[in-house]
C-alpha positions as CSV (number, residue, x, y, z in Angstrom):
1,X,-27.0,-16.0,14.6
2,X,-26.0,-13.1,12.6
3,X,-22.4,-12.8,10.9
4,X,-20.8,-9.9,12.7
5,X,-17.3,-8.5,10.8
6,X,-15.0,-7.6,13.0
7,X,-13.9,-3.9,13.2
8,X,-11.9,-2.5,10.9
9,X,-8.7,-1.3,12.2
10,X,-7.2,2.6,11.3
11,X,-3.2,2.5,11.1
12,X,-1.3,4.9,12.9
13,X,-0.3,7.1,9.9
14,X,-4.1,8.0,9.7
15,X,-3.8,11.7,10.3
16,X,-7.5,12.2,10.8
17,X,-8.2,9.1,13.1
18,X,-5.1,10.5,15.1
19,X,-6.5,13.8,15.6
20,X,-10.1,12.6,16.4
21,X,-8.5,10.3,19.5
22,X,-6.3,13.1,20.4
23,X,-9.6,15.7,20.9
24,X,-11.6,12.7,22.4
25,X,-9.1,12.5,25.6
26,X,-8.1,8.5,24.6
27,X,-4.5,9.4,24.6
28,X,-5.0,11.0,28.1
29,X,-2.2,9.7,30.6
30,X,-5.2,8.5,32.6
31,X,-6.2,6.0,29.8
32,X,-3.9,2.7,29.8
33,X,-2.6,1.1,26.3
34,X,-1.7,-2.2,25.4
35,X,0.2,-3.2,22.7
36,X,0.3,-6.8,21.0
37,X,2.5,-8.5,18.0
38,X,-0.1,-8.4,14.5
39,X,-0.1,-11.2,12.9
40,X,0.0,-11.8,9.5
41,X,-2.9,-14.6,8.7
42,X,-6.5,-14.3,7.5
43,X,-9.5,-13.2,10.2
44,X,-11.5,-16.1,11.6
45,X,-14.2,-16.2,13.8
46,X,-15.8,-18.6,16.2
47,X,-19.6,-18.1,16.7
48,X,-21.2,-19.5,19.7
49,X,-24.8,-19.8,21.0
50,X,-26.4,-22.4,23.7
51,X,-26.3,-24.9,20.8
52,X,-23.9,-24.5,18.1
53,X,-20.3,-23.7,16.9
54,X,-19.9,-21.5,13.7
55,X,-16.9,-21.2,12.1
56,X,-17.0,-17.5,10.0
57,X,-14.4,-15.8,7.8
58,X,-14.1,-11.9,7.9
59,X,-17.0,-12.2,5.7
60,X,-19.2,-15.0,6.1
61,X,-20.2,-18.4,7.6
62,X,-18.4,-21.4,6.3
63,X,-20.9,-23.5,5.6
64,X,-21.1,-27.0,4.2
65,X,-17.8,-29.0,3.1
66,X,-16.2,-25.5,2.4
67,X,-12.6,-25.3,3.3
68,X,-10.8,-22.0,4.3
69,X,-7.4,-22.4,4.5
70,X,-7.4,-25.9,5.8
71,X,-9.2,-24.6,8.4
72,X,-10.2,-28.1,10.0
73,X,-6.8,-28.9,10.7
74,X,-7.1,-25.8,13.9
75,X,-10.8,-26.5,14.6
76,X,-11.0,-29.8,15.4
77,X,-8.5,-29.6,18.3
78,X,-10.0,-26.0,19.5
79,X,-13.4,-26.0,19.4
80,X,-13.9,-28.0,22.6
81,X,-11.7,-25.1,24.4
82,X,-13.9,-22.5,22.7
83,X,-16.7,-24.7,23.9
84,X,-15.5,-24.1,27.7
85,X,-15.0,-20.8,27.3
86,X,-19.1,-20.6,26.8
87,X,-19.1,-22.7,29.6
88,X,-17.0,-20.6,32.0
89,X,-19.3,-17.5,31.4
90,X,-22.8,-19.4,31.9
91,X,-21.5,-21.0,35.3
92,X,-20.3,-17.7,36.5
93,X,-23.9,-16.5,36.2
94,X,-23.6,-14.6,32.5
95,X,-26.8,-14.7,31.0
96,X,-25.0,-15.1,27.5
97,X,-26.6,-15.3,24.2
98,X,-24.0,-15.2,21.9
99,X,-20.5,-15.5,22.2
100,X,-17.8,-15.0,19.9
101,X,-13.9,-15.5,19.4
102,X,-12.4,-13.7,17.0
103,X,-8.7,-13.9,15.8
104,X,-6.6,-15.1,12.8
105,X,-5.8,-18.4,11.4
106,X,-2.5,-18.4,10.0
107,X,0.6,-20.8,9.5
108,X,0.9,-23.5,7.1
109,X,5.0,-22.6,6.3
110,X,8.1,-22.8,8.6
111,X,11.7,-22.7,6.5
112,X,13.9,-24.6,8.4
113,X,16.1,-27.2,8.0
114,X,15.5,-28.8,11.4
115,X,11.5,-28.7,11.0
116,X,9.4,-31.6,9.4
117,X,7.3,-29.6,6.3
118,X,3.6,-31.2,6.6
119,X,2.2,-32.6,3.7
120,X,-0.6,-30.9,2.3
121,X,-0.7,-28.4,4.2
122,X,-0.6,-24.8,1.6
123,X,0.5,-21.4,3.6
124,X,-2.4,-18.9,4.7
125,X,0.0,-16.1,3.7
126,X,3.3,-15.4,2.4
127,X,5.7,-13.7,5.0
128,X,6.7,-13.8,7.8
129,X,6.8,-17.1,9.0
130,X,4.9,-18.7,12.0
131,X,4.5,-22.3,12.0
132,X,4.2,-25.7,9.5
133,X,0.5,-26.2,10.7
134,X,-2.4,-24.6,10.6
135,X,-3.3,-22.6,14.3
136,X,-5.4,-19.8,15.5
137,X,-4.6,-16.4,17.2
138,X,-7.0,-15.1,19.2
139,X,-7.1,-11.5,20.0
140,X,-10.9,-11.0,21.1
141,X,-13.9,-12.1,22.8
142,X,-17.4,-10.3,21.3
143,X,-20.6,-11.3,24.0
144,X,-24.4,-10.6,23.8
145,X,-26.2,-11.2,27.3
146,X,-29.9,-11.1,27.5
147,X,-31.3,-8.5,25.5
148,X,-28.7,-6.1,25.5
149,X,-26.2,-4.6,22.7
150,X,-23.2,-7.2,22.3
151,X,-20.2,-5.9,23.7
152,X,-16.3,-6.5,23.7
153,X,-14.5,-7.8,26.9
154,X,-11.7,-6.0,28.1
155,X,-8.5,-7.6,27.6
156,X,-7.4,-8.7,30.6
157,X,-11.1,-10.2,31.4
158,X,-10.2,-12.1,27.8
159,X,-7.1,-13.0,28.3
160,X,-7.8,-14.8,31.8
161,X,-10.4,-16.6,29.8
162,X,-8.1,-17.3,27.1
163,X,-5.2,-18.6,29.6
164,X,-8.0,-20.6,31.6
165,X,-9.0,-22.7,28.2
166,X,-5.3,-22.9,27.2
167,X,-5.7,-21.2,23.8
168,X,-3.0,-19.2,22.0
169,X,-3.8,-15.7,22.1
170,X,-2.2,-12.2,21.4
171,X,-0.3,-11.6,24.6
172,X,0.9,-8.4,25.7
173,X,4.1,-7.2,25.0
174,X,3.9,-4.0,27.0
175,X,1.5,-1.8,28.6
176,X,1.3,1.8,29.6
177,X,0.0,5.7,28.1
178,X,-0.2,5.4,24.3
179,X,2.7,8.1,24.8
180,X,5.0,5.6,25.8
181,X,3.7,2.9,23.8
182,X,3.6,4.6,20.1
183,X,7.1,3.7,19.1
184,X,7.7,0.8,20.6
185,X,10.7,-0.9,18.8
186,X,9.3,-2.6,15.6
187,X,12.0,-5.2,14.1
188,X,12.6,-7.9,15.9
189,X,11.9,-11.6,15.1
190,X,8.5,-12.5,15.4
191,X,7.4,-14.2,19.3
192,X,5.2,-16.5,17.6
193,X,7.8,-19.4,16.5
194,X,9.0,-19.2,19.7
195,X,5.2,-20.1,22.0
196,X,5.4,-23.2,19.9
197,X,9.3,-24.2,20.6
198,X,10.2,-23.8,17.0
199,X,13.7,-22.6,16.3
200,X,14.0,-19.1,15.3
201,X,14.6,-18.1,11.0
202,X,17.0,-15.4,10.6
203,X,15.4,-12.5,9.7
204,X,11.5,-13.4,10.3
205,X,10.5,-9.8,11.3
206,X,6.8,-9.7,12.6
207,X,4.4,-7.6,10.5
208,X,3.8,-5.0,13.2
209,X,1.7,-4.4,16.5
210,X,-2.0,-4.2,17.4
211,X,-2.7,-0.9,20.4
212,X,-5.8,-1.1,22.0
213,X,-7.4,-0.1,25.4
214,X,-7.2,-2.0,28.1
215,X,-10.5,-1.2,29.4
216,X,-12.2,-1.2,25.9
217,X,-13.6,2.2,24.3
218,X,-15.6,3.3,21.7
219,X,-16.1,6.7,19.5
220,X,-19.3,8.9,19.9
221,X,-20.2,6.9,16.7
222,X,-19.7,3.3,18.2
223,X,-16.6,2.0,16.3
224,X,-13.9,1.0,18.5
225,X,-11.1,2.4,19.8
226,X,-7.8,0.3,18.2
227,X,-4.7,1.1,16.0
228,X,-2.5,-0.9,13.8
229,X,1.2,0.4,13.3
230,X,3.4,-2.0,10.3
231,X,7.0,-1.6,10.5
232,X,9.0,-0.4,7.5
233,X,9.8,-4.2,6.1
234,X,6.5,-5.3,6.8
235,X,4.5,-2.9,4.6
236,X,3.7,-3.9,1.2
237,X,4.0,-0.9,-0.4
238,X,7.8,-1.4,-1.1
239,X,6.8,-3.9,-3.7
240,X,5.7,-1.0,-5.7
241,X,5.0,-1.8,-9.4
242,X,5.7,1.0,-12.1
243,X,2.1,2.0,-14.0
244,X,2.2,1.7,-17.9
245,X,0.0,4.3,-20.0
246,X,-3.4,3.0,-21.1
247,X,-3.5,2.8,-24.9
248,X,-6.6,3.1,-27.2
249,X,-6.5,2.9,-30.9
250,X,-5.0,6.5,-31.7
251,X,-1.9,5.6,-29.5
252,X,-1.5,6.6,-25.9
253,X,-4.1,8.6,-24.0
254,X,-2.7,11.4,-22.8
255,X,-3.6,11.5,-18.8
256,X,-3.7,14.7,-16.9
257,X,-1.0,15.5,-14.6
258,X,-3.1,15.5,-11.3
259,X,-4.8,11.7,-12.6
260,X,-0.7,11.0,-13.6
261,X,0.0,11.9,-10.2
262,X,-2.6,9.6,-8.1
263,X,-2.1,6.5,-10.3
264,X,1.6,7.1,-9.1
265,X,0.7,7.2,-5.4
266,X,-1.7,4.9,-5.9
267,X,0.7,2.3,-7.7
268,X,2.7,1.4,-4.2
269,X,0.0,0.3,-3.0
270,X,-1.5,-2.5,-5.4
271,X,0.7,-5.0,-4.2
272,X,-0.3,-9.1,-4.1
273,X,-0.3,-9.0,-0.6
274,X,-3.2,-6.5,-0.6
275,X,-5.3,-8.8,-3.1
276,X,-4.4,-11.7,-1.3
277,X,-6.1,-10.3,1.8
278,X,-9.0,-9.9,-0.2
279,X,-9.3,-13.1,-1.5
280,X,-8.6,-15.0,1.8
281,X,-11.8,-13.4,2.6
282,X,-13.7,-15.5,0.5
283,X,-14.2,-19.5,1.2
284,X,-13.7,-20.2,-2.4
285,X,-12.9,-18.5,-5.8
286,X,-14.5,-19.4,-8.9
287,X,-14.1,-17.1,-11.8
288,X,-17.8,-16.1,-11.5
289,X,-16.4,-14.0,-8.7
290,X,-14.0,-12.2,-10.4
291,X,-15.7,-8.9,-10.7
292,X,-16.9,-8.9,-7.0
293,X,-13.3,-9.9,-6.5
294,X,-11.8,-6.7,-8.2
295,X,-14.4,-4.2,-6.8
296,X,-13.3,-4.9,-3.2
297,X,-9.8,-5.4,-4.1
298,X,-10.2,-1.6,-5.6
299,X,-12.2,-0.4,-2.6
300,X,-9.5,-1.6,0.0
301,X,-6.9,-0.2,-1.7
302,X,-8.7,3.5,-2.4
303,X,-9.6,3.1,1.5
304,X,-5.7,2.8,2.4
305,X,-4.6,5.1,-0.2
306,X,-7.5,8.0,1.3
307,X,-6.3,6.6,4.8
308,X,-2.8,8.1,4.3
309,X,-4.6,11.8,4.3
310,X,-4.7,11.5,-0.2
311,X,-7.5,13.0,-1.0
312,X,-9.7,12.2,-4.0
313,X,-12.9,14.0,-3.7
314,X,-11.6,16.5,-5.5
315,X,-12.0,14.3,-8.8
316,X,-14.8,14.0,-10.8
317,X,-16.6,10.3,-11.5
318,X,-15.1,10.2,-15.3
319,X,-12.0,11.0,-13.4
320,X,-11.9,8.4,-11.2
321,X,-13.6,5.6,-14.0
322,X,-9.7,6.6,-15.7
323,X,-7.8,5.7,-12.5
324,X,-10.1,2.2,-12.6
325,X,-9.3,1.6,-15.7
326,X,-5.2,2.0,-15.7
327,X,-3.1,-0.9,-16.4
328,X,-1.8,-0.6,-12.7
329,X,-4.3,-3.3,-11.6
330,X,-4.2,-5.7,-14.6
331,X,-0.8,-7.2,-13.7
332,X,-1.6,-8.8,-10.5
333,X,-4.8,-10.2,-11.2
334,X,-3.1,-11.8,-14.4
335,X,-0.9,-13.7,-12.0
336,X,-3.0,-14.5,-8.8
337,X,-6.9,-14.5,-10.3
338,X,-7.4,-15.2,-13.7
């Protein structure tokens, strides 16, 4: 069965993704929205054929005694509901191939005086705060039947499947045009403490919200139609770090004042979060990695940055080997890699 990454997701202050749903009609009143709480945890991915169970990260299998975020403390009591799921489809007369469940695993931290910490357990991410244990969110089901291309459900087809297995999933929170969904109130305490009875932690905003279809879409070029949207406390980019000047021998290197101006937009958003979503993509780290690590951690971060309509085409590749280089990036991996 072959790994399949789940789609990336555009944010909402992506001009050019805007305007290209906009001319497609998907914001058409005819078109019906849903919007869901995001969750702040690490992608994760059951694969499913006639035979086996996978488990998979964002970006591979996890194979072997590999551990991913103590993962087997959320598979072993979920797999054999994932298993029904299967099930479910091939009684109903599917003639499924492959099957799979994406969502996040997250958890591992609950602050509060009147909940029991759990030993050994470490946090999948710092944050907002969901539960002590490990648990999975699921937000998606991807089939393949016979020979034909694999294809999402829609999400009330998913969630009946979800609700029929009794697995935790992203339930709606409202549904309706985008029009009328686009600014739907964004602080408030998370829902997720709450699903598991846990008593609520002053000021445990949630991340932001997932919008997506309800009938699923895709573009003319087969991506998916889906938007992210962070509110204000969420977003990592207010733990902005001031750049220093790159020396060489001679003293400081004088930059340019349009390189100058990008390493300071781009300085907001090299944050730990960011490379700790990076590196929960990975089973395990060994310093080996590092250089793989750093390229991607780079690449999401120029993706974001040119995401928020910054535009650095106009650069030339010595150009941009300077904005590599800068000390911007050095402090963080100093503290979380090496």
């Amino acid at each position: 069965m072959k790994h399949r990454t789940y789609d990336h997701i555009n944010g909402v202050w992506h001009d050019k993704t805007m305007e290209y749903y906009e001319e497609m009609g998907f914001f058409a009143d005819d078109i019906e929205w849903c919007v869901m709480e995001k969750i702040h945890g690490s992608n994760f991915a059951f694969y499913l054929t006639e035979k086996d169970i996978l488990f998979a990260t964002r970006g591979e299998f996890i194979t072997g005694d590999k551990q991913f975020c103590n993962h087997l403390r959320m598979t072993e009591d979920i797999k054999h509901k994932i298993a029904h799921i299967w099930e479910d489809l091939w009684e109903s007369g599917v003639d499924l191939r492959e099957l799979i469940i994406y969502g996040e695993i997250f958890g591992g931290n609950y602050q509060h005086p009147d909940v029991e910490k759990i030993r050994g357990v470490k946090r999948v991410q710092k944050g907002v705060q969901y539960h002590p244990d490990i648990k999975f969110y699921a937000f998606d089901i991807w089939m393949k039947m016979g020979d034909s291309e694999g294809f999402f459900l829609d999400y009330d087809l998913a969630v009946d499947l979800f609700e029929t297995n009794d697995i935790f999933y992203a339930e709606m929170l409202n549904r309706g045009t985008f029009a009328q969904l686009r600014h739907y109130p964004d602080k408030f305490q998370t829902l997720i403490p709450e699903y598991f009875d846990l008593p609520p932690i002053d000021g445990n905003v949630c991340e932001g919200f997932v919008f997506k279809p309800v009938i699923d879409l895709t573009t003319e070029g087969g991506d998916r139609v889906i938007l992210k949207a962070k509110n204000q406390e969420a977003l990592d980019k207010m733990r902005a770090r001031k750049p220093r000047q790159e020396k060489n021998q001679k003293g400081i290197v004088e930059l340019s004042h349009d390189i100058r101006l990008v390493i300071d937009s781009l300085t907001p958003y090299i944050t730990e979060t960011r490379l700790r979503n990076v590196l929960s993509k990975h089973v395990e780290f060994v310093k080996k990695d590092f250089n793989i690590i750093y390229k991607e951690f780079r690449e999401e971060v120029f993706q974001d940055f040119e995401e928020a309509n910054n535009d650095l085409t106009m650069f030339e590749d010595s150009e941009i080997k300077i904005i590599n280089k800068e000390e911007i990036w050095r402090p963080i991996f100093l503290k979380e890699v090496i």
